[in-house]
Structures are given as structure tokens and as C-alpha cells.
SEKOL-938248 format. One record per atom (N, C-alpha, C): residue in one letter; z, x negated, y. Coordinates in steps of 0.1 Angstrom, whole numbers, plus 5000, padded with zeros to 4 digits. Example, Ala and Ser with C-alpha at 12.3 -4.5 7.8 and 13.67 -1.06 7.14 Angstrom:
! SEKOL-938248
A507848684943;A507848774955;A507848684967;S507148724978;S507148634989;S507948715000;
***
This chain:
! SEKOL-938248
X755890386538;X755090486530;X756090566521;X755790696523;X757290756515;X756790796503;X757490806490;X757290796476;X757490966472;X756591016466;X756891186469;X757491236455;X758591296452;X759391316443;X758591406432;X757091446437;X756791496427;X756591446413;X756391316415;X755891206403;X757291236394;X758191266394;X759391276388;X758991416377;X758791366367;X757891486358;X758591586349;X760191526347;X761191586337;X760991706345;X760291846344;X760891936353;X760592056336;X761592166341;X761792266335;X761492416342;X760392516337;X760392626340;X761092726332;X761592736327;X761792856319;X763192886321;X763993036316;X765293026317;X765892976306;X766892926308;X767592856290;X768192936289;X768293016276;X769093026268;X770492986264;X771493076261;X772892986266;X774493036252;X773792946242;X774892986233;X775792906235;X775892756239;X777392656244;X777592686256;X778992626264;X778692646275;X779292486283;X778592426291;X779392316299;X780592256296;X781092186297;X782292136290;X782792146309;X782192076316;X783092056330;X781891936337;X781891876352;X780891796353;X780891666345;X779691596342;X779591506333;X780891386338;X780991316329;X781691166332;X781191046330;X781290976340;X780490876344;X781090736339;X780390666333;X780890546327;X779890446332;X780790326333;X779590186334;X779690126319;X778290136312;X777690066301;X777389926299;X778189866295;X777589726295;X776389686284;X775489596293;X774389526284;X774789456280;X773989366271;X774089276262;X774489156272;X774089166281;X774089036294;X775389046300;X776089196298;X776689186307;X777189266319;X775689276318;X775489366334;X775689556337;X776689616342;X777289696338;X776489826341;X775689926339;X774990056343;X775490196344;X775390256354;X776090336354;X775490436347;X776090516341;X775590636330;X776790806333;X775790906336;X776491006332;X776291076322;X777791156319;X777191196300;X777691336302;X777091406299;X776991586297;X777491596284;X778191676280;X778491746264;X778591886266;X778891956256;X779492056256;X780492096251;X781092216256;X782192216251;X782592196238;X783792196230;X784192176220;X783992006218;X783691966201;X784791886197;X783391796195;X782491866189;X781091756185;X781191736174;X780591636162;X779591546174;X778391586177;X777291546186;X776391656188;X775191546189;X773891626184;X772691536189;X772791456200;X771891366204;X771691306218;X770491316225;X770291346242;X769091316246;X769291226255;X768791146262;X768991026268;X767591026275;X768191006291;X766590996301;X767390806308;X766690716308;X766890626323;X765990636334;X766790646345;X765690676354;X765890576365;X764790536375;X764990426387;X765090556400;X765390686395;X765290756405;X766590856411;X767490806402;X768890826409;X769490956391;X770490886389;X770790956374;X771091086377;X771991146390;X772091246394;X770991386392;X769891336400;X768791416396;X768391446386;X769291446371;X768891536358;X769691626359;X770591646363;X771191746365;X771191886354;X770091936363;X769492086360;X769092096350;X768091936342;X767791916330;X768691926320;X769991836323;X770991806308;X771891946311;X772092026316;X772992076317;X771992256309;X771092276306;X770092316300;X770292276284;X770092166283;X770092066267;X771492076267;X772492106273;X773592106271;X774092236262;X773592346270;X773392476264;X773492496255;X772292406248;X771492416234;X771992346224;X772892266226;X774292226216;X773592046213;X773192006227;X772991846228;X773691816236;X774091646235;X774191586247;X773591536250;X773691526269;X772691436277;X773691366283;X772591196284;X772791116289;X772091096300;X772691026311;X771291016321;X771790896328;X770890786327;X771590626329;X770690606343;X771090516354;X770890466361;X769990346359;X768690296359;X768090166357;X768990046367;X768489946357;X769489786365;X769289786378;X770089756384;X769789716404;X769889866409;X769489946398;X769290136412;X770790186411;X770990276424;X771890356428;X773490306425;X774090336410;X775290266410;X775290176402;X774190116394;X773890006383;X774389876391;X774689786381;X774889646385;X773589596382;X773589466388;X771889406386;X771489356396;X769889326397;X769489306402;X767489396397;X767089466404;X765889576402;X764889536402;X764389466391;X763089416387;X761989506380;X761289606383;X760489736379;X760389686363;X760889776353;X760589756341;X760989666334;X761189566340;X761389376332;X762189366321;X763289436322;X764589456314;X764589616307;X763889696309;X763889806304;X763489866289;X762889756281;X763089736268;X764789756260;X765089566267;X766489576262;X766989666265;X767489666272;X768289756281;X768589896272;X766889996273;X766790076261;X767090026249;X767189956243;X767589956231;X769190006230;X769989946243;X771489886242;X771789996244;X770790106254;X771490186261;X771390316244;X770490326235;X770190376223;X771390356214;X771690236211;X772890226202;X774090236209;X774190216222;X775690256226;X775890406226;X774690516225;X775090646223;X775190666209;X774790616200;X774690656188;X776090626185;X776990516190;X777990456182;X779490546189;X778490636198;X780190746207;X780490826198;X782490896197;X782790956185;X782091066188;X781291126200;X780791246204;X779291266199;X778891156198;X777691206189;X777291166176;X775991256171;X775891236156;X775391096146;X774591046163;X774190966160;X772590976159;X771591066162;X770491096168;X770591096177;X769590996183;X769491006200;X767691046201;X767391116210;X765991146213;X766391066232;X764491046236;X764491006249;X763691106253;X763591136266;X763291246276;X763091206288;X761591146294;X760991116302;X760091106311;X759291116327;X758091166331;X757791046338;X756291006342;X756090906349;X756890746348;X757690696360;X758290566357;X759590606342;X760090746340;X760890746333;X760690746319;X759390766318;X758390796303;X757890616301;X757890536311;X757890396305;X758890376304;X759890386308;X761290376306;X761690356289;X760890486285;X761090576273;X760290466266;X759190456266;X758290406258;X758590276260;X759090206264;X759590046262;X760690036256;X761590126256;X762790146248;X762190166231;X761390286233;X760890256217;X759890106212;X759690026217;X759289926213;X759689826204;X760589856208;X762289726199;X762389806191;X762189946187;X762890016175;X764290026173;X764890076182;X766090086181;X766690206166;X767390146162;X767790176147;X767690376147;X768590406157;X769090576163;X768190606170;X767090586173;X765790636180;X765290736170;X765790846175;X764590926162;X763391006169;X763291046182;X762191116188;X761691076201;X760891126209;X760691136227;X759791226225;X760291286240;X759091356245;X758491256258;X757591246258;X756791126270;X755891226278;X755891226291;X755491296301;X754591196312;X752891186313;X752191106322;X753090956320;X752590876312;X753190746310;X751990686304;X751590516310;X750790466305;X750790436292;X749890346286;X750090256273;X749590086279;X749390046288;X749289896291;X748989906308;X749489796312;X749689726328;X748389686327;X747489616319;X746489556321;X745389636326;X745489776319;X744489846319;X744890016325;X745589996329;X746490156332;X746990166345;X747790076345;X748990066354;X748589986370;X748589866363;X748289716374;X747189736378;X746089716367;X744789726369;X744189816363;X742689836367;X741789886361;X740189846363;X739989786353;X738289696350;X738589626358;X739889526358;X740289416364;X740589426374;X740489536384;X740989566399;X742189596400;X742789556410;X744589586414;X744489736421;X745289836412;X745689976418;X746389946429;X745789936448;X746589926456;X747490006460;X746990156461;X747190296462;X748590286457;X748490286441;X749590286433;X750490216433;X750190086435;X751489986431;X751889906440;X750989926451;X751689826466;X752289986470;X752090126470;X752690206476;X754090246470;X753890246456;X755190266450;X756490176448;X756090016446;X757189916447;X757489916461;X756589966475;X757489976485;X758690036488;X758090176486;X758990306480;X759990256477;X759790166464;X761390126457;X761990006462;X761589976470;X762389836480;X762189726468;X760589726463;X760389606451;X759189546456;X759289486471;X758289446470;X757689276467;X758889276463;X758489126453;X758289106443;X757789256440;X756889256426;X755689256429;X755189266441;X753889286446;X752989116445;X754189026452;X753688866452;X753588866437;X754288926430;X754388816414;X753088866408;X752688976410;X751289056407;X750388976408;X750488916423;X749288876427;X748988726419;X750088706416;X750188586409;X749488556396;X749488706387;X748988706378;X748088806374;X746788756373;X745888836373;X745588936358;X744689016354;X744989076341;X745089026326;X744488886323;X744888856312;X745888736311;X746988756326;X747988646323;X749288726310;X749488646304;X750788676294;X752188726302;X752288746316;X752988836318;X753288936318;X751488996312;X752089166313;X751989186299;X752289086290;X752389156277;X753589216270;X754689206278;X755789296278;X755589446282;X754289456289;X754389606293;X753089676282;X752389596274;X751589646266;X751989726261;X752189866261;X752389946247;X751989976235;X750889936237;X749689966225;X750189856219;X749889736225;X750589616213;X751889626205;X752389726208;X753389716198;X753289896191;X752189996193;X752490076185;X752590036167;X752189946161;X752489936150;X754189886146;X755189866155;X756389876158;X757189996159;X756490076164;X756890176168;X757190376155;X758490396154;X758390446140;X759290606146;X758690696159;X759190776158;X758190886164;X758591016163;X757491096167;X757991076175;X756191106190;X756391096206;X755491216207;X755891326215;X754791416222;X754791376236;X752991336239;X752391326247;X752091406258;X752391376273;X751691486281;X751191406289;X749991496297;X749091436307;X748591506313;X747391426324;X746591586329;X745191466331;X743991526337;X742991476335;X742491376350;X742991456359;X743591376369;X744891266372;X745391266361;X746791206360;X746491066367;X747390976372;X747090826370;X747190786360;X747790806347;X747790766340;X746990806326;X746490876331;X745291026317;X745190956310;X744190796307;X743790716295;X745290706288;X746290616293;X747290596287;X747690706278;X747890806284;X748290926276;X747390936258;X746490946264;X745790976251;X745690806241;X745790706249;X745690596240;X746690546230;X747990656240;X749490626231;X749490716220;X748990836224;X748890936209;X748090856198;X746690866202;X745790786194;X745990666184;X746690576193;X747290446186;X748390426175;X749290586183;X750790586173;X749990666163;X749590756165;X748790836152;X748690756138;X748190656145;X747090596132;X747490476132;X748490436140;X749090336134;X750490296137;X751290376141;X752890386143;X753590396130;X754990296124;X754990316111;X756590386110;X756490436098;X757890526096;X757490676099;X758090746110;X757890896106;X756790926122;X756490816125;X755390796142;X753990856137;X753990766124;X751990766122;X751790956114;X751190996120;X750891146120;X751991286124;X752691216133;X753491306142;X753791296153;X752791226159;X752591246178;X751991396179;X752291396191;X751491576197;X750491476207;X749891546215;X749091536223;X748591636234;X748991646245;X748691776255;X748191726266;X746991776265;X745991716283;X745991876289;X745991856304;X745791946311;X744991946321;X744391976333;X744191996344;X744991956354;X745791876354;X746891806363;X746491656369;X746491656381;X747191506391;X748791486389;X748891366391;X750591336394;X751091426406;X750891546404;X751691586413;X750691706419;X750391766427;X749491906429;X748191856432;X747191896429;X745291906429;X745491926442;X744491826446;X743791926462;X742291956459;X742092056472;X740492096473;X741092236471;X739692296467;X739492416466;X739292486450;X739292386440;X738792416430;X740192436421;X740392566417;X742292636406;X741592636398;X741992596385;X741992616369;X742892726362;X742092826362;X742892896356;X743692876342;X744892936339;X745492936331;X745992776330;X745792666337;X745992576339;X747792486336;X748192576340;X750092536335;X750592576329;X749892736321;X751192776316;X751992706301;X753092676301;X753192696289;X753692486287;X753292436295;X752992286294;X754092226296;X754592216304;X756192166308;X757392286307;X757592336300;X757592476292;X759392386287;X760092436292;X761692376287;X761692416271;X761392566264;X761492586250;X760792516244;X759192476247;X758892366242;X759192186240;X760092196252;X760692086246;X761992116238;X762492246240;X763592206230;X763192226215;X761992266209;X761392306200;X761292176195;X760792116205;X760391916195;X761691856195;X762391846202;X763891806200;X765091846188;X764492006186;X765192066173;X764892026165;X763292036161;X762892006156;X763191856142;X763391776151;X763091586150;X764991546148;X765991616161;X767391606164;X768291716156;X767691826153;X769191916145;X768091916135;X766791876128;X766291896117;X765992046115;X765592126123;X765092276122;X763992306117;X763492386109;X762292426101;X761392496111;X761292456128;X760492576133;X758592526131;X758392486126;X756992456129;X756492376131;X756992306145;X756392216157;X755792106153;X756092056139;X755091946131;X754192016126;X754292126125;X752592216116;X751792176121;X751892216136;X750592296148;X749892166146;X748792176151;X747892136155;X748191986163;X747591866162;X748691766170;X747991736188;X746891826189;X746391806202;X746391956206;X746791926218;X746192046219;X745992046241;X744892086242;X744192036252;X742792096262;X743092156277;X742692226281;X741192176288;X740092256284;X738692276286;X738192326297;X737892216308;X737892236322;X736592336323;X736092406333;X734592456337;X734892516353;X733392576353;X733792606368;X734592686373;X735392706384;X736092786388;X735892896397;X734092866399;X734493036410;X732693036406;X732393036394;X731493136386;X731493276383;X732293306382;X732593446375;X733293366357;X732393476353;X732693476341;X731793386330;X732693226328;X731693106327;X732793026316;X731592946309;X732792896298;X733592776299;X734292746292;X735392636296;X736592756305;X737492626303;X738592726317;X739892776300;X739992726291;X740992756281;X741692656272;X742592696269;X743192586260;X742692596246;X742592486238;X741892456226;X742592326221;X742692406207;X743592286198;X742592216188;X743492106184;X742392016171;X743491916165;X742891846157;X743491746140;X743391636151;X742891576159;X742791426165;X742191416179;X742291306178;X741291286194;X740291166192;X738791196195;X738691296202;X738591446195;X738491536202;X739091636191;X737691716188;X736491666191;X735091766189;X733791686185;X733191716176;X731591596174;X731091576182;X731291526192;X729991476202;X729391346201;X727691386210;X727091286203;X726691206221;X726491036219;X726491036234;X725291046241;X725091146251;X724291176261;X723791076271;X722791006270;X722690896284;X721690966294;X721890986307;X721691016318;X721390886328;X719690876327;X718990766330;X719290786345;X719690666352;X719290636367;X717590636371;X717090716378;X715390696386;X715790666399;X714590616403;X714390566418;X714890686427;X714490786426;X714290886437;X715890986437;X717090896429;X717990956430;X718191056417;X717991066411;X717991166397;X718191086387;X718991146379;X719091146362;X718691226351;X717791086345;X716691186332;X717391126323;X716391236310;X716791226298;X716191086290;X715391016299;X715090886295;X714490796306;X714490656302;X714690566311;X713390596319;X713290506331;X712290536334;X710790466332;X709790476330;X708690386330;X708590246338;X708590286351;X708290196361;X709490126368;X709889996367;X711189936371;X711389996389;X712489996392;X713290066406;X714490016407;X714789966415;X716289896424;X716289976434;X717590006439;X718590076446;X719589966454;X719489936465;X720289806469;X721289886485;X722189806486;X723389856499;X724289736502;X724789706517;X725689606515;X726989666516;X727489576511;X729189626505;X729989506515;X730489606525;X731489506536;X732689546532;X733789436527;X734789456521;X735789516534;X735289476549;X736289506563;X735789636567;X734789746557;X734889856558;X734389946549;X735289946539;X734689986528;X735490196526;X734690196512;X734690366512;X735690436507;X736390506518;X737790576516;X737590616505;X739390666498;X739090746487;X739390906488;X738090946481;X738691076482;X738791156471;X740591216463;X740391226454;X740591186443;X741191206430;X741191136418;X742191126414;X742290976408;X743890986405;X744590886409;X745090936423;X745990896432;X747590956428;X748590836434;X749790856433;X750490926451;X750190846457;X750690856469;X750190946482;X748390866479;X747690956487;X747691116486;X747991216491;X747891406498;X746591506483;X745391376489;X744391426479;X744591376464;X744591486458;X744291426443;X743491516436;X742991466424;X741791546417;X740491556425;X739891686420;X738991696418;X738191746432;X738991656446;X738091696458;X736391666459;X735991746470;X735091726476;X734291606484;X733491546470;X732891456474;X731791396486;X731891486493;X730891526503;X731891466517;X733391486518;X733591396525;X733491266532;X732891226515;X732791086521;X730791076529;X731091046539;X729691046552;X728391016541;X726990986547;X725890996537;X726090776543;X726490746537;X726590576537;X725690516532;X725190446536;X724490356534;X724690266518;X725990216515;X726590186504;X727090286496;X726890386492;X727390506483;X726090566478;X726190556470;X724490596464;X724890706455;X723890796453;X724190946446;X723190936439;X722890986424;X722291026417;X722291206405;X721791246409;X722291396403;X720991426393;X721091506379;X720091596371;X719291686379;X718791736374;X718091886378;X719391986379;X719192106381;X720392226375;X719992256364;X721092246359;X721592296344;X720692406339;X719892436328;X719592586325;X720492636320;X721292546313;X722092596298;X723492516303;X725192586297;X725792486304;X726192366296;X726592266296;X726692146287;X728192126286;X728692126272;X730092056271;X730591906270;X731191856276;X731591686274;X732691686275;X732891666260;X734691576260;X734891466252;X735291376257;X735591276255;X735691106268;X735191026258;X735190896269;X733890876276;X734190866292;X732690876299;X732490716301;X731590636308;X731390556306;X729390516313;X729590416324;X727990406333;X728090256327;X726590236324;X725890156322;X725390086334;X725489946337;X724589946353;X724389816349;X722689826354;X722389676357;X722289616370;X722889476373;X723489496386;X722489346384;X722489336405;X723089166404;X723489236421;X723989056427;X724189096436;X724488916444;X724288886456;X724088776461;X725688686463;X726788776463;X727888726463;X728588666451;X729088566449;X729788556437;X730488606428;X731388736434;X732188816428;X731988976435;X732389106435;X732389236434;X732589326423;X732789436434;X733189566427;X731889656425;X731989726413;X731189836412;X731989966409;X731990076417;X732790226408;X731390276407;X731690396397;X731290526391;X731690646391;X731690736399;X732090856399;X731390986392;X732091016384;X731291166375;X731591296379;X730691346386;X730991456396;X730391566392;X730391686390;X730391836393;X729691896404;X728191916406;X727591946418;X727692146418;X728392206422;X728192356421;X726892406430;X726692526432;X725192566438;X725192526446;X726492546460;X726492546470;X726892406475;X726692316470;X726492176467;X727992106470;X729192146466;X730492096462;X730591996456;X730791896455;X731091776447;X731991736442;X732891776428;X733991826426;X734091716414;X734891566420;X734991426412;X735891496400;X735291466388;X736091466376;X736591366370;X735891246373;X736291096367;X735891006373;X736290896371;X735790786381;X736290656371;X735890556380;X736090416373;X735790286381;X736190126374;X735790056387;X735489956378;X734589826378;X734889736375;X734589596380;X735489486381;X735189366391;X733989286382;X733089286388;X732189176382;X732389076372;X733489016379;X734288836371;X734388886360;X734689006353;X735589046343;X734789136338;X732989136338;X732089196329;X732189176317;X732989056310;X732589016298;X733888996288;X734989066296;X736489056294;X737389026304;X738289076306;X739489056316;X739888866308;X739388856302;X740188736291;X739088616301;X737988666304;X737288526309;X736888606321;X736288456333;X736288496349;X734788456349;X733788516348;X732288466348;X731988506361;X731388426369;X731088446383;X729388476383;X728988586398;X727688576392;X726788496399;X725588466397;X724488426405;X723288476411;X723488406423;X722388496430;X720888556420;X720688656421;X719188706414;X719488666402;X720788696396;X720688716379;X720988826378;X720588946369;X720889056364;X721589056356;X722589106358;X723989146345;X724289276342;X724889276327;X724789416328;X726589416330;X727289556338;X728789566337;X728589746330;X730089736320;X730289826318;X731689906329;X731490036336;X732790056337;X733190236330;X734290216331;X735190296322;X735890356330;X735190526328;X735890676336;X736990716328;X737490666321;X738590706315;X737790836305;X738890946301;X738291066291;X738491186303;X737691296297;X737591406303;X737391556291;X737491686296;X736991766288;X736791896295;X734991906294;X734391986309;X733192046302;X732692176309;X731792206305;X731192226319;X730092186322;X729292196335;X728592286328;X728192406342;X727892556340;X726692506345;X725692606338;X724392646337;X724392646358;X723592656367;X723192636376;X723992516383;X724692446377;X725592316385;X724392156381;X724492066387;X724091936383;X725191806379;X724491726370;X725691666367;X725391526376;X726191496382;X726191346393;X726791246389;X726191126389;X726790986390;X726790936406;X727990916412;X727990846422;X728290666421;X727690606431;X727990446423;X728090366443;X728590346439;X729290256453;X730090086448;X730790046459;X731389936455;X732989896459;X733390016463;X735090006470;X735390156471;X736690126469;X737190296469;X738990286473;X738790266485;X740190206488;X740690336500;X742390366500;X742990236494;X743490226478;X742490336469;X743390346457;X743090206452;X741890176453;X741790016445;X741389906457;X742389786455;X742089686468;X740689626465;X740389616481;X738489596479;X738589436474;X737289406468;X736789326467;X736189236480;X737089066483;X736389036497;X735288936492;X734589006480;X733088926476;X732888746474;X734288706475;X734388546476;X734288486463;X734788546452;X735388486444;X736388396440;X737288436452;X738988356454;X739588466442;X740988386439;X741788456435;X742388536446;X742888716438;X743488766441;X743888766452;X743788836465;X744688796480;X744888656482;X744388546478;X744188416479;X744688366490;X743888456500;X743388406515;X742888556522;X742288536538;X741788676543;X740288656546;X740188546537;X738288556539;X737688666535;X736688726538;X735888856534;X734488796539;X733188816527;X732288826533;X731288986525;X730488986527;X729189116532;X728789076514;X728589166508;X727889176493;X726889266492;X725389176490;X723889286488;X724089256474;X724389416472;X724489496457;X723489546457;X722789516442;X721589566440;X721689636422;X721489756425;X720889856405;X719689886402;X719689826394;X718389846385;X718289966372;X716490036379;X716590086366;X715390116359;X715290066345;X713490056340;X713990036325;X712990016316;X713089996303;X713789866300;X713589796305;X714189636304;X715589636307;X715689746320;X717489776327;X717789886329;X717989946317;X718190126315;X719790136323;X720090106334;X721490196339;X721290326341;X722490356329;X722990526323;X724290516326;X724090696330;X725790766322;X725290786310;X726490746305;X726990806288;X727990916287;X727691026285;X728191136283;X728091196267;X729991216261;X730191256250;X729891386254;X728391436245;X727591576248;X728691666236;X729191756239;X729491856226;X728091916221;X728091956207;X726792026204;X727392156198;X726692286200;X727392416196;X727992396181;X729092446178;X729492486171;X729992336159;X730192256167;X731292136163;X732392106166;X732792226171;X734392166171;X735292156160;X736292016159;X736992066148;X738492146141;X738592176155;X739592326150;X739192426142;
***
């Protein structure tokens, strides 16, 4: 499976500006860890004598490839560092995804601060695997850490990364440790399911109250990692200590890891976002101590999806605010009925919706936030055939158009005859011409209704309630569109199916057939919850 270099997110559009100039090609040094183990690092300066700020990227993706970046930040009277992760390209080691990339960052932080070439400010500069890179380095607090810019980077394995509502990202993480010739991180996964104490080295949220430097945030709403994004702002905001707590940024966009497919363009969608002056603006800012602003503005700021081939329709702009979420909304529940529709209240008369869920053929994905897979975003949900196991529920059309930003989130009352399963949720976009344009989605394993922390199995003909979790969004569904909940029970290969046993994890290759059944009545109200905007509450 080949690993597509888009996910490499450090990228720069703009021309630099050029008052230093190159000293000559960087020089390459092996860095030793604390262990020992020696890493290869190249170092950019510029000309003359110094000492100069520092920017520092580690990457598992070959150090060479910043190139075009540090030699940019070079210009601008910094130096760049750009280190090789343990085990990759000319590092010594052995390449265990992330394991060591704490220390590591720390060593690799104070060994720039202590060169006669610099001042002794180091900032980090990161996208995707490089932005955890980043963000695990800031965890230890290294003393000369004074900034990052973080680019699509989670805040926890548990809930981001590894999994999600307890399910193993297969898409993502059996495709990408292949990619990196790690696939013996794939067995140790399976080893440990989400509330083992393994992955609390990759928690980042558990340690933002550690964490004491401003980070600007970037994301997109398709990202794989969208929630993280905003959970790391949110968290350091309000509780990162030193000069962290009230000087994160925050920037969501209209972005997949890497290009949207379908048919659906967002206008005004890039500009301005991965924008090189704006990162040298937070860098100056935080690293030479410059008066430009960039702590004033606004600390989110964050683009307002709507439809794209209405005419002239609202949403479709960028909009700033003081926090996240950044608007009053109040939550909207959109009742499940028998007949396939969502009302504005539950329904009178009890109604089940039942399908079997065969784990040896379960429902492609199409769309979302995929790493590997071609499609990402906000495709056409109509791909997937009229299945038997994929159930659709849609509103009326819109009279008026509705805004929703924030955390989406379906209610479902389930049971189901198997001891264990999956449920997703998809929050879809029906346009006139009946397009089905996934905005959010979610999944969650049964066992882990009540916490990833306990494994409650179900029983035949007991009704449970599961919550699962679409991550955030920020959309305005236009006046003649419908809003849809799709609810099925596999969505592979992004998430590995459920084989309804209740074994651990890839255990074994048993599989058997799951009659999934939803309920909906006064007694088992399964809703979407939709953060409704109400006119004229925003708080910009």
C-alpha cells in the first residue's frame, strides 16, 4: 500500500522574502540521545555570525525533505534544524512510531539551545506524524521550548489516532505502519486495546496542564485528525500553564489530509491557511519577540461550510471568535420515525428498524476522513448500493437554512442478538438533486457503550442506549437541502469490522452475522443532536 506524501503538511505557498541570505548547504551532524543513540540532524543558518532564533521540525519522513521550508526561515534571520526520527533514513536506532519521541524532543530542544549559533529560542514546526512529533516534545517541557506551530496532529491514541468509540482505524494505521516498514506496531496494537496504559504516553491532553508554550493549531473538517485539533487548542487554552493558557490559535478549514474528492469546492477554502507569512508572523512573533499583533487577533478562527452550487447561499466564509465553540448554539435533536424521517419530536408510537450486519461483507467506505484511501471528504453517499444494512433517515427540505457548529453526536437505542458490534452515524447533506454530501461521521463498538475503561457485552433483546461521536463540524444546510442521519454497522476499510463474537481484538478469524435492531418511541427517543446556531449569536 503506498503512503502518499500528501500527509506531509509543512508546505509553504507564498514567496519569502529575502533579507539574509544562505550561508552554503546545511551541515549535517549525528546528535546524540541521552541513550546514546546517535540521529542524524541537518542545520541551516545563515549567513554571518549569529546567534539566531531556532526552528526545529523531526520528521520519520526523510530530514532532507524540509529543504524548501528551512531555507525560507533561513531568509528570515532563523535557524532550521531538521532531524531524522530514531531508526529513519540516517538515524541510529531502532523505529518504533513515536515511542521515544518525547525524549528524544526534549534532547533534541536543549541540544539546539546550547549551540554557540543560537540564541537559545527554539520554536517546533510540524504537519501530520511531524506535528506529534512536535506535540510530544512539548510534553516534557523542555526548558528552550518557547513556541509551535502544529499542523492536523491529534490530542490522544485512544480516541484520535488508534481508535475511535473503541474501534481500530484500519484504513489509517494498518496502511500507514506498512508504508513505514512498522508493522510490528500493528501486533502490539492489537495487543492493547483502548484503555490499556500503553497509550498513555501518546495522550496529549493528559499532559496539557504540563504544557507552557503558545501552539497555533491547524486542521480541516475532514482531517483525520479534526477532533484532535480542536481538543489541543481547547485544552491548552484553559489549561496549559506559563505563556500556553490563552495563546493557542486555532484554524479549521475545509480540508482532508490531503485533496477532497467528489464534486463539492468550497470556495475561498485555502486561502491564506498554510500561508508561509503566517507562519513567520507566529514565529516572530513568540522567537525574535516582535510587536506584530498575532497574539491580538482573535484565537480561532474558522471556515463556515454551506452549499456549493446554490448560487448565492450562506455559509462558504471565514469567521473569527474568543473560543471554541465559537457561537451559542442550542442542541437540536432530530427524532428517528419509522418511515425513515427526522422530526422535531419523538415519535408517539414505538418503531424498530432492524438489518443483518455480516462482518464477511460489510459497507465500503466512502469518504471522510481517510488517510490512504483516493476518496476523502465530503463524497457522495449514494455510492454506497440501497443495502439492506445501511438505513437512511432524512428531514423534510429545509424552508429556512439552519446553521450547526459544533459537536454532533446520535443517540441510538439499539439491541442486537450478538454479543458485541458496531454502530456508525453519518451526518449528511442531502442537496435537491439528491447528493449526499458526508460531513461527519462516527462509530462506536458496543462493549465500550459505557467507557472504553469497561467491556460490557450485550444481551440478546436488551435495549441499550450507545452514544457515538461525529467529531465537530461548522455548516449551514441551505433552505431546499435535508439534513440525514445515515446509521449502518461497518464502514471498512477505514474502521476494522466488527466479527460480532465478542473476542478480543483479531483474536481469531471467527465471524458471525449480527441482527441489529433501532429503536424509536418515547421510551427510546434515538436522535441526532445538532449544535443549532440561532440568528444573531455569534460571539465575534
Amino acid at each position: 500500500m503506498r503512503l502518499k506524501l500528501s500527509l506531509l503538511f509543512v508546505v509553504t505557498f507564498s514567496i519569502p522574502l529575502a533579507p539574509n541570505e544562505v550561508s552554503a548547504a546545511p551541515e549535517e551532524a549525528m546528535v546524540p540521545m541521552r541513550d546514546g543513540v546517535e540521529l542524524a540532524t541537518d542545520i541551516y543558518l545563515p549567513a554571518g555570525d549569529g546567534p539566531w532564533p531556532c526552528i526545529l521540525s523531526r520528521t520519520p519522513y526523510n530530514k532532507n525533505g524540509n529543504r524548501g521550508t528551512a531555507e525560507k526561515f533561513v531568509e528570515q534571520g532563523y535557524a532550521f534544524v531538521s532531524q531524522d526520527c530514531r531508526g529513519r533514513f540516517k538515524s541510529q536506532g531502532e523505529y518504533d512510531p513515536f515511542k521515544t519521541d518525547h525524549h528524544d524532543g526534549y534532547d533534541m530542544v536543549e541540544w539546539v539551545a546550547s549551540q554557540e549559533w543560537s540564541n537559545g529560542k527554539v520554536g517546533m514546526l510540524g504537519g501530520s506524524a511531524v506535528g506529534i512529533t512536535t506535540n510530544l516534545a512539548a510534553t516534557q517541557t523542555p526548558p528552550h521550548l518557547v513556541c509551535a506551530f502544529v499542523i492536523v496532529a491529534p490530542a490522544s491514541a485512544r480516541h484520535n489516532t488508534v481508535y475511535m468509540g473503541g474501534v481500530y482505524r484500519k484504513e489509517m494505521n494498518d496502511g500507514w505502519l506498512t508504508a513505514m516498514n512498522a508493522t510490528s506496531a500493528i501486533d502490539e496494537t492489537m495487543k492493547n486495546p483502548p484503555a490499556s496504559r500503553h497509550w498513555d504516553w501518546r495522550e496529549i491532553s493528559d499532559f496539557h496542564d504540563r504544557i507552557k508554550i503558545p501552539i497555533c493549531n491547524v486542521g480541516g473538517w475532514f482531517d483525520i485528525f479534526a477532533q484532535g485539533t480542536i481538543d489541543n487548542f481547547a485544552g491548552l487554552q484553559a489549561n496549559g500553564v506559563g505563556m500556553a493558557a490563552g495563546n493557542q490559535k486555532l484554524i479549521m478549514g475545509p480540508y482532508a489530509h490531503g485533496q477532497t474528492g467528489g464534486r463539492l469546492k468550497f470556495p475561498e477554502g485555502g486561502r491564506g491557511v498554510f500561508d508561509f507569512q503566517y507562519q513567520l508572523r507566529w514565529f516572530d512573533r513568540w522567537l525574535k519577540g516582535l510587536d506584530n499583533g498575532i497574539d491580538r487577533e482573535p484565537p480561532v478562527r474558522y471556515y463556515l461550510m454551506g452549499a456549493t452550487e446554490d448560487g448565492d447561499t450562506p455559509g462558504n466564509e471565514w469567521k473569527e471568535a474568543d473560543g471554541w465553540p465559537p457561537v451559542a448554539a442550542r442542541p437540536g435533536s432530530f427524532f428517528l420515525e419509522q418511515d425513515g424521517m427526522l422530526a422535531a419530536t419523538a415519535p408517539n408510537s414505538p418503531g424498530t428498524e432492524s438489518y443483518r450486519y455480516d462482518p464477511e461483507d460489510p459497507v465500503p467506505t466512502v469518504g471522510g476522513g481517510n488517510l490512504i484511501l483516493g476518496g476523502k471528504g465530503p463524497l457522495d453517499q449514494r455510492e454506497i448500493s440501497e443495502r439492506q444494512d445501511y438505513l437512511r433517515f432524512q428531514t423534510d427540505v429545509l424552508e429556512e437554512p439552519l446553521e450547526v457548529v459544533g459537536r454532533v453526536t446520535a443517540d441510538l437505542f439499539v439491541d442486537s442478538d450478538a454479543p458485541d458490534t458496531d454502530f456508525v452515524a453519518k451526518l449528511v447533506d442531502v442537496y435537491p438533486d439528491g447528493y449526499e454530501a458526508l460531513l461527519a461521521d462516527g462509530i462506536i463498538r458496543a462493549r465500550y457503550r459505557e467507557g472504553e475503561d469497561r467491556e460490557i457485552l450485550m444481551k440478546p433483546g436488551e435495549v441499550v442506549r450507545v452514544r457515538v461521536d461525529l467529531w465537530s463540524t461548522a455548516m449551514v444546510f441551505n433552505k431546499g437541502h435535508r439534513i440525514a442521519l445515515h446509521i449502518t454497522s461497518s464502514n471498512d476499510p477505514r474502521f476494522d469490522p466488527n466479527p460480532n463474537t465478542g473476542h478480543p481484538q483479531r483474536a481469531d478469524e471467527e465471524t458471525r452475522v449480527a441482527n441489529n435492531t433501532i429503536h424509536f418511541s418515547q421510551e427510546h427517543p434515538s436522535r441526532l443532536l445538532l449544535p443549532v446556531v440561532t440568528h444573531g449569536a455569534h460571539a465575534e
